[in-house]
C-alpha positions in Angstrom: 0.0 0.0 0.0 0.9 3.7 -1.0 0.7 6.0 1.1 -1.7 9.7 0.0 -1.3 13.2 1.8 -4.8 15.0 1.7 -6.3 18.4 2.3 -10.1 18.1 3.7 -13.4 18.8 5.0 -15.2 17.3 8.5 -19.3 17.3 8.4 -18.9 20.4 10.7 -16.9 22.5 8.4 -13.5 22.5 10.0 -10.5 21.6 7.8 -8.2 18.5 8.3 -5.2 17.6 6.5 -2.9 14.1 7.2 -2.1 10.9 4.8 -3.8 7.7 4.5 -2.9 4.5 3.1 -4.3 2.6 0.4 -3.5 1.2 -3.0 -5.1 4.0 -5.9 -6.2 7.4 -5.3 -9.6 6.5 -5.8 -9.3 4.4 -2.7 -7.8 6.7 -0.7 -10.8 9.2 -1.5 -12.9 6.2 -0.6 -11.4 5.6 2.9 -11.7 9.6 3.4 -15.3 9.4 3.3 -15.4 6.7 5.3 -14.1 8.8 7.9 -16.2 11.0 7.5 -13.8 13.8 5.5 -14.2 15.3 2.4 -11.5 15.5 0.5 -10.4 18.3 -1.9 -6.9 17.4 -2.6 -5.2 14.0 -2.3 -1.6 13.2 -3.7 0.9 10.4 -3.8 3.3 10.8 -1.1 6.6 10.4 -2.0 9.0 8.3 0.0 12.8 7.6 0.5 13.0 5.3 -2.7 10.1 7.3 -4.9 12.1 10.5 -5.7 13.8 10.9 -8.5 17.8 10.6 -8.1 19.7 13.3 -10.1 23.1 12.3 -10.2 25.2 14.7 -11.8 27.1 13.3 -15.0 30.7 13.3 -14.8 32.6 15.7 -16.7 34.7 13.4 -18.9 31.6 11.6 -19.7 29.6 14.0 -21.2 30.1 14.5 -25.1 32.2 17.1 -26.4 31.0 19.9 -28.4 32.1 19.3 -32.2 33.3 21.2 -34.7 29.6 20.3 -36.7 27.7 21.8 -33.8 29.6 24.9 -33.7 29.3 25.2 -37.4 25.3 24.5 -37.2 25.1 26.9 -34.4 26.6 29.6 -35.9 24.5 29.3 -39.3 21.4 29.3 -37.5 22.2 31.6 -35.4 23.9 34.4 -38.2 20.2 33.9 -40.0 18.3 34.3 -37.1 20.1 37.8 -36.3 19.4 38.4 -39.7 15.6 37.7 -39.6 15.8 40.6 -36.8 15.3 38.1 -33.3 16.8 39.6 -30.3 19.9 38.6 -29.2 18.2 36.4 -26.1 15.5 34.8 -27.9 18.0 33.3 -30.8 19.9 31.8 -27.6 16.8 30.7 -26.1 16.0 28.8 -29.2 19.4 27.2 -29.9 19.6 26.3 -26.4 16.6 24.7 -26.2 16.4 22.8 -30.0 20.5 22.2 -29.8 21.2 18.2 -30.1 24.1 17.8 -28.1 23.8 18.2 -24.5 26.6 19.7 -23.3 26.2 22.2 -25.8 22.8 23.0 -24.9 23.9 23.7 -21.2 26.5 26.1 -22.0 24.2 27.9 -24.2 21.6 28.1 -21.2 24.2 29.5 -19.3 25.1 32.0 -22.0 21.8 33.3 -22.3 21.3 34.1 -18.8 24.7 35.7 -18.9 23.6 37.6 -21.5 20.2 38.9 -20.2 22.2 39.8 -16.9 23.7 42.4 -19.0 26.8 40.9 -20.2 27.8 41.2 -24.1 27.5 38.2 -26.5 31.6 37.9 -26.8 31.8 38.2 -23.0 29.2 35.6 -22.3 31.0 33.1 -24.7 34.5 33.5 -22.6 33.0 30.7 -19.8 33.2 27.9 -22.2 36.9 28.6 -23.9 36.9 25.0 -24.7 33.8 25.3 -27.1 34.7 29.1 -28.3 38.0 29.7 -29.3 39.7 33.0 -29.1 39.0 33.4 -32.6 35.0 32.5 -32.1 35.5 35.3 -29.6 37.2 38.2 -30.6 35.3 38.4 -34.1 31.8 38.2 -32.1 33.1 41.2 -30.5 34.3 42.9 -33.4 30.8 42.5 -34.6 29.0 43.7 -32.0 31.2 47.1 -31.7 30.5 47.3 -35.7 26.9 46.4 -35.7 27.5 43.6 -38.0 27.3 40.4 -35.9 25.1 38.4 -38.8 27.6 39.1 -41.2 30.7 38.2 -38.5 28.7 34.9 -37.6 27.9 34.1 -41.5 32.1 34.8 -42.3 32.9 32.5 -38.7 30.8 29.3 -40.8 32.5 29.5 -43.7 35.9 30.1 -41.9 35.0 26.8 -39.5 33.7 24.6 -42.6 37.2 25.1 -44.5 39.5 24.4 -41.4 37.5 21.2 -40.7 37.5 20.4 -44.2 41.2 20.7 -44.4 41.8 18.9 -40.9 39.8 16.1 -42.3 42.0 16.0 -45.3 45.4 15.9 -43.9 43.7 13.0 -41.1 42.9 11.2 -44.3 45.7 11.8 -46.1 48.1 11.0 -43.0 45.7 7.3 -42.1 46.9 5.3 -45.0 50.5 5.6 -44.9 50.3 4.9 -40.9 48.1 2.1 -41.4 50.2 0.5 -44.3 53.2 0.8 -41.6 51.7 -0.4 -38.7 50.4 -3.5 -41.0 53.8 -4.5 -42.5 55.5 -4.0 -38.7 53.0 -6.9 -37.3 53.3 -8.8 -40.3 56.9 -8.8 -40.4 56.8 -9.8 -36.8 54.7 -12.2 -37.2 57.3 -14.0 -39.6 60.4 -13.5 -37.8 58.8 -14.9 -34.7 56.5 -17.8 -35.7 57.0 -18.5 -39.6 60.7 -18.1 -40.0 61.5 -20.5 -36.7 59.4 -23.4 -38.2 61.5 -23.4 -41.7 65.0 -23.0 -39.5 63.2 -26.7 -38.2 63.3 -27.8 -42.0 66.4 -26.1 -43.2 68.3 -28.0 -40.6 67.5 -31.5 -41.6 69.0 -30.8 -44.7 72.8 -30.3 -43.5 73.4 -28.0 -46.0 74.9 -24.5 -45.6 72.6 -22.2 -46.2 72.5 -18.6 -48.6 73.6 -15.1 -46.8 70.0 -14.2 -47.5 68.0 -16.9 -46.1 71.0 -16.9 -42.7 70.7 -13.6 -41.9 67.1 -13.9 -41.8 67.3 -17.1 -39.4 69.8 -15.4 -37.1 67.7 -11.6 -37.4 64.3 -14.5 -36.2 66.5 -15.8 -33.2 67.4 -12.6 -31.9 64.2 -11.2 -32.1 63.2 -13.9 -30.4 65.6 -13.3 -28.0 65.2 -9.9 -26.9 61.7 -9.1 -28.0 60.7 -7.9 -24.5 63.5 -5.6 -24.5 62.4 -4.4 -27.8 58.6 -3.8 -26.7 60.2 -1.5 -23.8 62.6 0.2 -25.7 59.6 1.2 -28.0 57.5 2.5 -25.5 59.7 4.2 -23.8 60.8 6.0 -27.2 57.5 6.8 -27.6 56.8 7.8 -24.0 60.0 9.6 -24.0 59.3 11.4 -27.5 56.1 13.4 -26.0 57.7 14.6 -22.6 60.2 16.1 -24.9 57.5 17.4 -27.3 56.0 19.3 -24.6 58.8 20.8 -23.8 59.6 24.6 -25.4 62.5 23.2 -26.8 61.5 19.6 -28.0 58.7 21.3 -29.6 60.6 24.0 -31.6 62.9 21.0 -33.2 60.1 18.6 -34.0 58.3 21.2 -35.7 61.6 22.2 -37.6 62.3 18.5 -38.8 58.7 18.1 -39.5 58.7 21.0 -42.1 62.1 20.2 -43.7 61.3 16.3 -44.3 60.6 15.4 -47.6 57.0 15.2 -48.9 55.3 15.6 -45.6 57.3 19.1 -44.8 56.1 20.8 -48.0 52.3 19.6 -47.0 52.7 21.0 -43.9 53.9 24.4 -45.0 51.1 24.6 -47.4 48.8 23.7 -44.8 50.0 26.0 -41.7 50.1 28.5 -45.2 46.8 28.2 -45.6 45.8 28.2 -42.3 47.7 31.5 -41.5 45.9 32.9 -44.3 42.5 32.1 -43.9 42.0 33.0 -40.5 43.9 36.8 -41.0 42.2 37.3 -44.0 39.1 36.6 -42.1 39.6 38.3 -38.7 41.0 41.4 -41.1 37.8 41.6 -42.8 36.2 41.4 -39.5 37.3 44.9 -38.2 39.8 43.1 -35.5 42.9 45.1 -35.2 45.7 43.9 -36.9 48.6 43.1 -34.2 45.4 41.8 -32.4 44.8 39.0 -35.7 48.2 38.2 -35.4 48.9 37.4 -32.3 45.6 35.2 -32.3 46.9 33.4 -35.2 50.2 32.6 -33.8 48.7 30.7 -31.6 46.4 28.9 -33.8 49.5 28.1 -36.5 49.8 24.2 -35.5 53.6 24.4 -36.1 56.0 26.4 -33.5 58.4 27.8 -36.0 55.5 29.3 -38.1 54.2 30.6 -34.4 57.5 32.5 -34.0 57.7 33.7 -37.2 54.4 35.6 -37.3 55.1 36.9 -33.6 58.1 38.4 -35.3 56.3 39.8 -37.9 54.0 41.4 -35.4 56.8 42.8 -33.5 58.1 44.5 -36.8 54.5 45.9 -37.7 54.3 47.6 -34.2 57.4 49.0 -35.3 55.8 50.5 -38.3 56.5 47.9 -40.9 54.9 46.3 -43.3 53.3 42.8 -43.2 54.9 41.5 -46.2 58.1 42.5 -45.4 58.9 41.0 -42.4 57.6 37.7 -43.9 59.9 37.5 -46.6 62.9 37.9 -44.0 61.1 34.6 -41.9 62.1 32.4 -44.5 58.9 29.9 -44.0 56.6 31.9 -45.7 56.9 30.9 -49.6 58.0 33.8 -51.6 54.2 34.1 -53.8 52.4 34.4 -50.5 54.9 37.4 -49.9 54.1 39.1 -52.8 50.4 38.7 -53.0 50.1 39.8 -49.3 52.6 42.8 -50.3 50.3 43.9 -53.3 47.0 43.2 -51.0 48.6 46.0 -48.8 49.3 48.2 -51.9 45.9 48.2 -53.2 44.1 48.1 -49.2 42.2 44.7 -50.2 44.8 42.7 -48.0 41.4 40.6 -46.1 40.5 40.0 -49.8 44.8 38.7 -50.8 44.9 36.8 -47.9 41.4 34.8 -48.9 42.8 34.3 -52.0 46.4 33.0 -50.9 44.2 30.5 -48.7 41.9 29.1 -51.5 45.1 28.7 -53.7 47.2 26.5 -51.3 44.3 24.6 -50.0 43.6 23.6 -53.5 47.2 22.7 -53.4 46.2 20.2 -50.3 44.4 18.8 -52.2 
């Protein structure tokens, strides 16, 4: 039996409230009457085991806010700023309509900041995970300039080519690892099961056997021999690699090996090219300040030695400088970009240069 709180009336008029148990609520109202009570509200109670348990979902397991999302958000959202819908009712929609739930929190929270008082770009500064500085500082450029549809509209396009390109090089960079990691295990494979069994057969013959065929017996036995040590040495290479990665150091000489190897150095020149050139192009066009654009994309280069050159370049422009010029002295910067940039200034379309530099070399991606 269940147990109902109720709100009634005695036969004289004077009010009683209590619980009673019994199976349904029509039985409960039953029993009231039976004592005599009429009844004017009766609910469930709720016990110990009947309320519902919120447990709060860990933060590593609630799913991360993708690059789609983003991009989805941002369309709607440029069109519904368009259509003339306050600022708080397009959050209130895309918070509420949003797929992913973690994404739809944050945008609750940004809403509320919002109607507290706080601007759009300020709002978006709690979740730095989900809006870059990028996202942010070209919201804020278009809400000085009046022109945050147009900001949001230029953000979509700018996100859809950088994923495009990121899912390029990942696709691009998956079948040459995969073909490796294949032939390692296969190879392994033989020298530690196949090759052993034919050492078995070669034996019984008596027969010296060919340099080939020996060596390939005696590299079997001594793989066989020290393939633990081999396993460690591997991960510890490996383990030892990224603590020295992370490092300010490590990370300056990867980078620099990783642009002067052959084939894979000029693709990632083209790409940290493109990249460079995509998003100044697009934050110049967005009204933000120019040593401002740079020193965001420093940061969003993917490659140290690209980072330090453009922080160089931005130490020269604060100087007075040009841009172009103080590329051509980094020496990573291809000599065409240089130019282009360099007439982009002459003519004052550099947003417009810098577009075109990116379409060109990620065609060259390609």
């Amino acid at each position: 039996m269940a147990k109902f709180a109720y709100q009634g009336r005695t036969a004289s008029g004077e009010s009683r409230s209590g619980t009673v148990e019994a199976d349904t609520v029509e039985a409960a109202r039953s029993r009231l009457r039976q004592m005599k009570i009429s009844p004017t509200s009766v609910a469930k109670k709720a016990g110990i085991f009947d309320a519902e348990i919120n447990i709060p979902t860990p933060a590593f397991m609630k799913p991360k806010v993708s690059n789609k999302d983003l991009v989805i958000f941002t369309r709607q959202f440029a069109t519904m700023i368009d259509s003339g819908l306050p600022l708080v009712q397009c959050l209130d929609i895309q918070a509420k309509q949003a797929p992913n739930p973690t994404f739809r929190e944050q945008l609750s929270v940004i809403k509320e900041t919002v109607e507290s008082g706080t601007t759009f770009a300020d709002a978006l500064r709690k979740f730095p995970g989900t809006f870059d500085e990028l996202y942010r500082n070209m919201v804020a450029a278009g809400e000085v300039g009046g022109i945050l549809d147009t900001i949001l509209n230029r953000l979509a396009v700018y996100l859809e080519k950088a994923d495009t390109l990121k899912r390029q090089i990942k696709g691009a960079m998956m079948y040459p690892l995969v073909t490796v990691l294949v032939a390692a295990i296969v190879v392994a494979v033989l020298l530690l099961k196949v090759v052993p069994t034919f050492e078995t057969m070669f034996a019984e013959f008596g027969s010296s056997l060919p340099a080939p065929t020996q060596f390939v017996i005696d590299l079997s036995k001594w793989m066989q021999a020290n393939f633990l040590y081999m396993v460690v040495i591997i991960v510890g290479g490996v383990t030892g690699l990224k603590a020295f990665y992370k490092s300010p150091a490590g990370h300056l000489l990867i980078d620099k090996i990783m642009l002067k190897s052959p084939v894979f150095g000029e693709l990632l020149t083209r790409v940290a090219v493109a990249r460079f050139c995509r998003t100044m192009g697009t934050m110049i066009a967005s009204g933000v300040p120019i040593l401002e654009a740079l020193d965001i994309c420093s940061r969003t280069a993917g490659n140290r030695v690209i980072e330090l050159a453009v922080m160089k370049v931005r130490e020269s422009i604060s100087e007075g400088r040009t841009i172009s010029e103080p590329l051509s002295e980094s020496g990573v910067f291809p000599e065409m970009v240089c130019q282009m940039i360099h007439v982009g200034e002459a003519t004052g379309a550099i947003d417009v240069m810098l577009n075109k530099v990116a379409d060109f070399y990620e065609e060259e991606v390609d």
